[in-house]
C-alpha positions as a Markdown table, in Angstrom:
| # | Residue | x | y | z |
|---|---|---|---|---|
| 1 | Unk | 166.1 | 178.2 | 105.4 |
| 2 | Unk | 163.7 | 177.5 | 108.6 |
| 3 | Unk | 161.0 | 177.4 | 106.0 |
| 4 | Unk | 162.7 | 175.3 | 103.3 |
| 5 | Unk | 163.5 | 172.6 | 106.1 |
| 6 | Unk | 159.7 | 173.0 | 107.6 |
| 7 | Unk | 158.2 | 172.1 | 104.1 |
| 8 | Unk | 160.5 | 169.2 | 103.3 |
| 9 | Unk | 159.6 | 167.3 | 106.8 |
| 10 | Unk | 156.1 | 168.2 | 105.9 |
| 11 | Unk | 156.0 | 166.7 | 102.7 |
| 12 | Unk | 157.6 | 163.9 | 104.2 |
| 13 | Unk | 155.3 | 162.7 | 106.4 |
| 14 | Unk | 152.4 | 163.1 | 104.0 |
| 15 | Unk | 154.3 | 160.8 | 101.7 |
| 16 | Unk | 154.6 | 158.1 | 104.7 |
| 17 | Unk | 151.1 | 158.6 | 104.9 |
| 18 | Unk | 150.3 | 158.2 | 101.5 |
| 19 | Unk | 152.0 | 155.0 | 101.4 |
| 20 | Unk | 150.1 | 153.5 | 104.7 |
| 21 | Unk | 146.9 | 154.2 | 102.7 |
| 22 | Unk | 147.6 | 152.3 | 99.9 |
| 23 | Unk | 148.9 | 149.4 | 101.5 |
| 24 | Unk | 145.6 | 149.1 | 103.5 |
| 25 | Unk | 143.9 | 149.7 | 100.6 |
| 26 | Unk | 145.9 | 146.9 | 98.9 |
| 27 | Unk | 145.2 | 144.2 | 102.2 |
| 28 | Unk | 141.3 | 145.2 | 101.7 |
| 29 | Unk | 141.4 | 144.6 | 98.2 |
| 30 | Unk | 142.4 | 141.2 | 98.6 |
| 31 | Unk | 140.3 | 140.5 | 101.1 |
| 32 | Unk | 137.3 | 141.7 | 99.1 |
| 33 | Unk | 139.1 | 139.4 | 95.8 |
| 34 | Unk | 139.3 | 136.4 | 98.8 |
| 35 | Unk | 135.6 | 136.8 | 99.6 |
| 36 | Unk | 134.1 | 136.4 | 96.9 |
| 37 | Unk | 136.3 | 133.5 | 95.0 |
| 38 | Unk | 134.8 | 131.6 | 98.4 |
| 39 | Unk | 131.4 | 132.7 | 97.2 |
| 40 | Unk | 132.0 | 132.0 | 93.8 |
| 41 | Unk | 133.2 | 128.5 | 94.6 |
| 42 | Unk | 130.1 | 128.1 | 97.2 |
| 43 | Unk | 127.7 | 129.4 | 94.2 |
| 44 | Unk | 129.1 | 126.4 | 92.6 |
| 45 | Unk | 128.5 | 123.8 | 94.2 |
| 46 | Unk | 124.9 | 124.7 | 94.6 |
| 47 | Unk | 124.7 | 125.0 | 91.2 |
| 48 | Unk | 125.9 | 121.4 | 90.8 |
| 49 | Unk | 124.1 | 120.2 | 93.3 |
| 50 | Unk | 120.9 | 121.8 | 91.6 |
| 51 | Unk | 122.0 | 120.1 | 88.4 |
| 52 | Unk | 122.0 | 116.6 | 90.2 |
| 53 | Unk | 118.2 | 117.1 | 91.4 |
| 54 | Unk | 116.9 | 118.8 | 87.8 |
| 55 | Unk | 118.0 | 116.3 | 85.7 |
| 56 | Unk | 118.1 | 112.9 | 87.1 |
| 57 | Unk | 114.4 | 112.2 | 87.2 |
| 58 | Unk | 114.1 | 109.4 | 85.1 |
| 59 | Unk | 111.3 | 109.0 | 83.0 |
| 60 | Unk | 109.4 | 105.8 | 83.8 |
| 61 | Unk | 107.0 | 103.9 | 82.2 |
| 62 | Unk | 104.2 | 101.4 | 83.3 |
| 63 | Unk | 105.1 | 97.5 | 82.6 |
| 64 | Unk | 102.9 | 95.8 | 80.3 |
| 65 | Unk | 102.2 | 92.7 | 82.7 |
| 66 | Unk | 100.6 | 93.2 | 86.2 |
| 67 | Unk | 102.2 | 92.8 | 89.4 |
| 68 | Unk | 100.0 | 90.1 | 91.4 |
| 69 | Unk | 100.5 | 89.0 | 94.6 |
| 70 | Unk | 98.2 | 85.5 | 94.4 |
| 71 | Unk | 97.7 | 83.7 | 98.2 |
| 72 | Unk | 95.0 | 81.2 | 99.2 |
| 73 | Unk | 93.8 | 78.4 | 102.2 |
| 74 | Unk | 92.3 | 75.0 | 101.0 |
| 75 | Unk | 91.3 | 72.6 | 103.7 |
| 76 | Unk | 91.0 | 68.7 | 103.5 |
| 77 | Unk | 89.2 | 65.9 | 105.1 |
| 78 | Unk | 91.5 | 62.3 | 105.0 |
| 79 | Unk | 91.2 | 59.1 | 106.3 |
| 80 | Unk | 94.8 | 58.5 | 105.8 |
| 81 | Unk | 96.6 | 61.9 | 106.9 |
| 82 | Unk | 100.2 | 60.0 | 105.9 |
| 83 | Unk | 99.1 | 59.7 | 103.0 |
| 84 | Unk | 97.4 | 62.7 | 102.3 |
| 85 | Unk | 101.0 | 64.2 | 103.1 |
| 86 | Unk | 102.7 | 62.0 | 101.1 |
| 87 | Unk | 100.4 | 62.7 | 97.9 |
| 88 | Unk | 101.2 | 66.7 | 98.4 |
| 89 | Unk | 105.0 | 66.4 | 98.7 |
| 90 | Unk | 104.2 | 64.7 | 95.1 |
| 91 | Unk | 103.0 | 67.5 | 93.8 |
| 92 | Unk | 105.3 | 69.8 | 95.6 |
| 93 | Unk | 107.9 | 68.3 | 93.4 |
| 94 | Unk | 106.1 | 68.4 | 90.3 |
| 95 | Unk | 105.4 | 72.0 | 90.6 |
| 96 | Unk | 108.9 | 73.4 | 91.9 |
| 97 | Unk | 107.4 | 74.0 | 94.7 |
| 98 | Unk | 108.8 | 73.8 | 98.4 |
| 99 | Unk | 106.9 | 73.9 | 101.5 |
| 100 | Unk | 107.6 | 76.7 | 104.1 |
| 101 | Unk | 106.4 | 75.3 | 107.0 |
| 102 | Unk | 104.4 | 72.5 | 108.9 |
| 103 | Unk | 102.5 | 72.5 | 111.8 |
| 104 | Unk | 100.9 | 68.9 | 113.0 |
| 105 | Unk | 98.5 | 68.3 | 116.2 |
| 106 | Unk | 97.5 | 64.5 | 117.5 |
| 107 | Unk | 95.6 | 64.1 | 120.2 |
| 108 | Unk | 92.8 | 61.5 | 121.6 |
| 109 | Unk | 90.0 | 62.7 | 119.7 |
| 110 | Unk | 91.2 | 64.6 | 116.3 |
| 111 | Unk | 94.5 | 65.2 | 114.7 |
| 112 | Unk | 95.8 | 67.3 | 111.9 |
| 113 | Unk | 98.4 | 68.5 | 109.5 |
| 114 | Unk | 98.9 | 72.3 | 108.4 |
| 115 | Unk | 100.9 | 73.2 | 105.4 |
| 116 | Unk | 102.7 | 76.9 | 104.0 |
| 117 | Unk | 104.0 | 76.0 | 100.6 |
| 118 | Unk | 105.1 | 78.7 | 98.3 |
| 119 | Unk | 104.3 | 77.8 | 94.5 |
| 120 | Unk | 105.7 | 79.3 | 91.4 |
| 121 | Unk | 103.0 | 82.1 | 90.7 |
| 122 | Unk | 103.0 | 80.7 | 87.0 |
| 123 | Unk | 102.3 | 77.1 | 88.8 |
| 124 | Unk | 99.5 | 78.0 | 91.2 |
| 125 | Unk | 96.7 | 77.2 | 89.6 |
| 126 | Unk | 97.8 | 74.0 | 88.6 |
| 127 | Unk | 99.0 | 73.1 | 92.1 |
| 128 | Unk | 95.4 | 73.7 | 93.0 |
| 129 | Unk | 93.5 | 71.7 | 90.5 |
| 130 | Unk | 96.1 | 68.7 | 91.4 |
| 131 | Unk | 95.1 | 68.8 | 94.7 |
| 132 | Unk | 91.3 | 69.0 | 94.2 |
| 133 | Unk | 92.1 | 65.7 | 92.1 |
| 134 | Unk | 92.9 | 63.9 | 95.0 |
| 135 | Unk | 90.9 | 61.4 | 97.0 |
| 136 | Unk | 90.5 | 63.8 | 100.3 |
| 137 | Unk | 87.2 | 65.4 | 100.3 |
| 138 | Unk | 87.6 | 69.4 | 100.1 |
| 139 | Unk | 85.8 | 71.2 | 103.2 |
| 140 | Unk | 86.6 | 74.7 | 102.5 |
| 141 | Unk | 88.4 | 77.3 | 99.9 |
| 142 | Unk | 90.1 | 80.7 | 99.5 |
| 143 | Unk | 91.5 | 82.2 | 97.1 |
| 144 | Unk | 93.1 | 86.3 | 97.0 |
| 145 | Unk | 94.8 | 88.5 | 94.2 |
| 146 | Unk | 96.4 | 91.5 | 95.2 |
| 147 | Unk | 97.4 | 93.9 | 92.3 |
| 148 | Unk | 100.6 | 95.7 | 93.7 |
| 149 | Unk | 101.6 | 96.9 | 90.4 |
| 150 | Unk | 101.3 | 101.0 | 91.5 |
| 151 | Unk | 103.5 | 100.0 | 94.3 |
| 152 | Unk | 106.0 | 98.0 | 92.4 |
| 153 | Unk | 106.5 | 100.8 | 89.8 |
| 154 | Unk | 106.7 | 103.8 | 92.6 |
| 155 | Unk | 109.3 | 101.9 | 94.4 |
| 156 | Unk | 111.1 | 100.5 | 91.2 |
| 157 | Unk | 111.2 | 104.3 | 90.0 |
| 158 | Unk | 112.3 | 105.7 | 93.3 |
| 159 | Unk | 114.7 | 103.6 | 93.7 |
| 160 | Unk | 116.4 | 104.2 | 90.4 |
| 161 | Unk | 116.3 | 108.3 | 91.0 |
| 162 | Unk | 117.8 | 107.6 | 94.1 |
| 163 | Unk | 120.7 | 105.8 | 93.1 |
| 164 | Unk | 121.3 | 108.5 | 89.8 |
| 165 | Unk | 121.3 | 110.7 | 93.2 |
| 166 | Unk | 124.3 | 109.1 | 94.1 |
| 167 | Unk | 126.2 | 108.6 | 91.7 |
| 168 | Unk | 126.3 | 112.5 | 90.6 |
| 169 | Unk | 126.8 | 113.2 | 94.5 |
| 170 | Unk | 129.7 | 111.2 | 94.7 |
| 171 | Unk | 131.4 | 112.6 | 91.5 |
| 172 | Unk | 130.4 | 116.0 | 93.3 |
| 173 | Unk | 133.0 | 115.3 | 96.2 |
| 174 | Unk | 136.0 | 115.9 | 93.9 |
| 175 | Unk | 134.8 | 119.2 | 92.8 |
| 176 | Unk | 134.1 | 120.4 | 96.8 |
| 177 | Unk | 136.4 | 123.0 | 97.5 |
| 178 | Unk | 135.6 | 123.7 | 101.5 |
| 179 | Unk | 135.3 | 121.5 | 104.2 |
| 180 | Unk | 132.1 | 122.9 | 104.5 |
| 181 | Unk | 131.3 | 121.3 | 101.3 |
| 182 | Unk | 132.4 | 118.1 | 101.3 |
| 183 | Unk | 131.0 | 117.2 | 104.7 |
| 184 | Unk | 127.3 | 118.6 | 103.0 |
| 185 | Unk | 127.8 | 116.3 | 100.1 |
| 186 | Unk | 129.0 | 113.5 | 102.2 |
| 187 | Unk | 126.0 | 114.2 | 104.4 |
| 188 | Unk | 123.5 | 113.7 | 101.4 |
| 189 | Unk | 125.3 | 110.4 | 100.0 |
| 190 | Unk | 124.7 | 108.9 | 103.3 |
| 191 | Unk | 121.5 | 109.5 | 103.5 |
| 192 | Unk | 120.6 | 108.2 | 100.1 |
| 193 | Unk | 122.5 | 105.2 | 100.8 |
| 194 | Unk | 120.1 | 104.6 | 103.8 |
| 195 | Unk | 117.2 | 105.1 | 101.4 |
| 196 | Unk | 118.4 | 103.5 | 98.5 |
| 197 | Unk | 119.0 | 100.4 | 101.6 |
| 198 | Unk | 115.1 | 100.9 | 102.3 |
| 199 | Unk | 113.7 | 100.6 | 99.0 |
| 200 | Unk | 115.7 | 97.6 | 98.1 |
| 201 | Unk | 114.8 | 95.4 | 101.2 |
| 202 | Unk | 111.3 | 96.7 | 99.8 |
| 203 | Unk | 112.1 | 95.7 | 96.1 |
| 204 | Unk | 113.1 | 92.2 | 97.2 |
| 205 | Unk | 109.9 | 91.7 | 99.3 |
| 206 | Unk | 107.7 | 92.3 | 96.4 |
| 207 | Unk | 109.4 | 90.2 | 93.9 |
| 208 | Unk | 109.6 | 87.3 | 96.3 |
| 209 | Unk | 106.0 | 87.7 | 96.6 |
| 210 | Unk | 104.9 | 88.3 | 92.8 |
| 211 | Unk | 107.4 | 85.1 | 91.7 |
| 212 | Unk | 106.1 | 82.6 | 94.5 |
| 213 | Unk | 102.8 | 82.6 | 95.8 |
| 214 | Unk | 101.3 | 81.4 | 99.1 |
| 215 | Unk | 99.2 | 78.6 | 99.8 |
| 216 | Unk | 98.0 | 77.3 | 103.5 |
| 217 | Unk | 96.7 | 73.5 | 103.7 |
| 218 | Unk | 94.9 | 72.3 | 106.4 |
| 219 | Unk | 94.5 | 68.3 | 106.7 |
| 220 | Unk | 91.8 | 67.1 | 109.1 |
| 221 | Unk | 91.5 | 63.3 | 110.0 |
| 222 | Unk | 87.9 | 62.6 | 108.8 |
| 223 | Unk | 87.1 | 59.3 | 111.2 |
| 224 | Unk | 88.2 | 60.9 | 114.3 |
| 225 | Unk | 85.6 | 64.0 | 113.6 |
| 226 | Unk | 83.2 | 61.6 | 112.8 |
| 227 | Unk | 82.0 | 59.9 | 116.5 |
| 228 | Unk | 78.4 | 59.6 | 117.6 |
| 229 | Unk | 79.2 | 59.3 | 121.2 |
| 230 | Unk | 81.0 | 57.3 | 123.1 |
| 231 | Unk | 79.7 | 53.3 | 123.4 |
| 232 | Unk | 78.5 | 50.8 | 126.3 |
| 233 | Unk | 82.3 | 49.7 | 126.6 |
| 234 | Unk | 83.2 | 53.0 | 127.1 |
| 235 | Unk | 80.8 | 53.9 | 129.5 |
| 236 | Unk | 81.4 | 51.3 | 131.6 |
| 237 | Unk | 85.0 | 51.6 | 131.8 |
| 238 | Unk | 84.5 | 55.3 | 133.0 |
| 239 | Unk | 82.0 | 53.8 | 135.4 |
| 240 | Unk | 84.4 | 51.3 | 137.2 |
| 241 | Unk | 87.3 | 54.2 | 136.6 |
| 242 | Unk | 85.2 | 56.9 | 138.9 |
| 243 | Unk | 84.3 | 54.3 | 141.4 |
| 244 | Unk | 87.9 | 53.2 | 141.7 |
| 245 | Unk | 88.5 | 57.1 | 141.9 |
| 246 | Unk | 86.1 | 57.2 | 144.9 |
| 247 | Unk | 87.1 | 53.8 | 146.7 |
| 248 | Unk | 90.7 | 55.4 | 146.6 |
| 249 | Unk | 89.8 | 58.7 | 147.5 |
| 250 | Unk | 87.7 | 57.2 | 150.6 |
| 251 | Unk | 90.7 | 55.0 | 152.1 |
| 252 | Unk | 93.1 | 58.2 | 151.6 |
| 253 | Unk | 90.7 | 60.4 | 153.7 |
| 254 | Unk | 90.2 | 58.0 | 156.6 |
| 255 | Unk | 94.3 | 57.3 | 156.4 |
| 256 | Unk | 94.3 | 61.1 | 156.9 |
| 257 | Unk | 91.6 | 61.2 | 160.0 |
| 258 | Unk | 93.0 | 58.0 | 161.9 |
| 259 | Unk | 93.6 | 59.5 | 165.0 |
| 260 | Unk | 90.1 | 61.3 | 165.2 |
| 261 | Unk | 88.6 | 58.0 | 164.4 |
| 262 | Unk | 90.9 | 55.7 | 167.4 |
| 263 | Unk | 89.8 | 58.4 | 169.8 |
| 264 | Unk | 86.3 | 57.7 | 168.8 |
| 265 | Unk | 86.8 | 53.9 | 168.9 |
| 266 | Unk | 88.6 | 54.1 | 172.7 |
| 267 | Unk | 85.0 | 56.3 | 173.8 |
| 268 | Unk | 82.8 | 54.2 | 172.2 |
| 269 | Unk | 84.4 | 50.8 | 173.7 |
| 270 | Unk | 84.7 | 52.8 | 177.7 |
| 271 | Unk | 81.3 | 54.1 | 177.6 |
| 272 | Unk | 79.6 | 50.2 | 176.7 |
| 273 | Unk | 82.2 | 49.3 | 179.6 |
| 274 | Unk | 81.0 | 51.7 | 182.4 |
| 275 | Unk | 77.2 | 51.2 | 181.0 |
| 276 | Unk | 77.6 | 47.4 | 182.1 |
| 277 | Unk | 78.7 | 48.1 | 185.3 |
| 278 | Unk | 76.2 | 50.8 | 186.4 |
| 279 | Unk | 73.7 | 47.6 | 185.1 |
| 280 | Unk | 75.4 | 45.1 | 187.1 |
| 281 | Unk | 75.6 | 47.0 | 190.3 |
| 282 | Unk | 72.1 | 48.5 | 189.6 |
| 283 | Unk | 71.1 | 44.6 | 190.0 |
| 284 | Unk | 72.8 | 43.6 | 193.3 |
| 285 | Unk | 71.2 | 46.5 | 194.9 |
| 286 | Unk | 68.0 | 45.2 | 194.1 |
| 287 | Unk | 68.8 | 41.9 | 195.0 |
């Protein structure tokens, strides 16, 4: 009987602990299952992610026209500078051009007028020859091309891959299945957006500059650089100027000195006094 009851308490317990096995077993099981759906949904996403940067590379190709940035300085002599002015606003108009800023100087001797005008690129030459037409004698000319069609293309092509970028980043936030994730993904749209930003403050630039070109104008009054010296007239107006300049400078400097100058005068006047008397009393000793 003792031995009956001994085996049955033994079985027993190893049942109980047959039971606490498997549950632990179970619990690491789906731990194990939990870990690697995680991974699996990590593998994912870097696989998408790896998608977005294999595939949207766009294929570009070269324009047929060149990009050319076109800027020059042309410099005048006029006997009329009004008028000089007057005749390029003329051809400002004509040309659909507008001018970008002025600069003007006057003074006793020369005076002058500077120009910035931006010109239709397709209008440039033209603007040129108009002006050469003129009446005002040319004194100087300079004319640049910059070929920036490399860097239009490079930034015209980044600029697209960049914004294929985001648009497959942004359809990759529905699919993010850890915080983890999303903030990564978030993380790279805002970045692109800061570069896409860049490239398009870039892209404006260079198109403003192909479209319109740049031309600087200098007008120069012709008479006033013209002067062989100045005449007799002149002269002798500087002449009787510098002498006033000295006659005024004289009577300032003894206004300043007056007491210096009565003390002197008081000295002067005592000593002739006293010299008279030692004469006079010189004499009636003698006499």
């Amino acid at each position: 009987m003792k031995k009956l009851i001994v085996h049955i308490l033994f079985l027993s317990i190893a049942f109980f602990f047959s039971r606490c096995n498997s549950s632990n077993s179970a619990k690491s099981l789906a731990y194990e299952q939990a870990v690697q759906q995680s991974d699996a949904v990590s593998s994912e996403v870097e696989m998408n992610v790896a998608s977005v940067e294999a595939t949207s590379s766009p294929s570009t190709t070269l324009p047929v026209d060149k990009k050319i940035i076109r800027t020059g300085s042309i410099s005048f002599e006029s006997n009329d500078l009004n008028k000089s002015k007057s005749h390029i606003q003329q051809i400002v108009k004509q040309k659909n051009a507008y001018i970008e800023s002025e600069d003007a100087n006057a003074g006793s001797s020369y005076s002058s007028i500077s120009l910035t005008i931006r010109i239709p690129s397709t209008g440039f030459d033209g603007f040129i020859a108009d002006l050469e037409n003129g009446e005002d004698k040319v004194t100087s000319k300079s004319i640049q091309a910059n070929d920036v069609t490399a860097q239009y293309v490079d930034v015209e092509s980044r600029l697209k891959s960049k914004r294929i970028y985001l648009e497959r980043y942004r359809k990759l936030v529905a699919t993010a299945k850890t915080t983890k994730d999303l903030l990564e993904i978030e993380e790279q749209i805002r970045s692109l957006q800061e570069e896409i930003d860049s490239y398009e403050s870039t892209f404006r630039v260079l198109n403003n500059q192909i479209a319109y070109s740049t031309l600087t104008i200098a007008i120069s009054n012709q008479q006033d650089r013209i002067t062989a010296g100045p005449s007799f007239w002149v002269n002798l107006k500087d002449a009787f100027s510098d002498s006033w300049d000295i006659l005024a400078g004289l009577f300032f400097g003894l206004i300043r000195v007056w007491p210096i100058l009565l003390l002197i005068v008081i000295f002067i006047i005592a000593f002739r006094k006293w010299r008279r008397r030692r004469i006079v009393l010189r004499k009636n000793r003698n006499l």
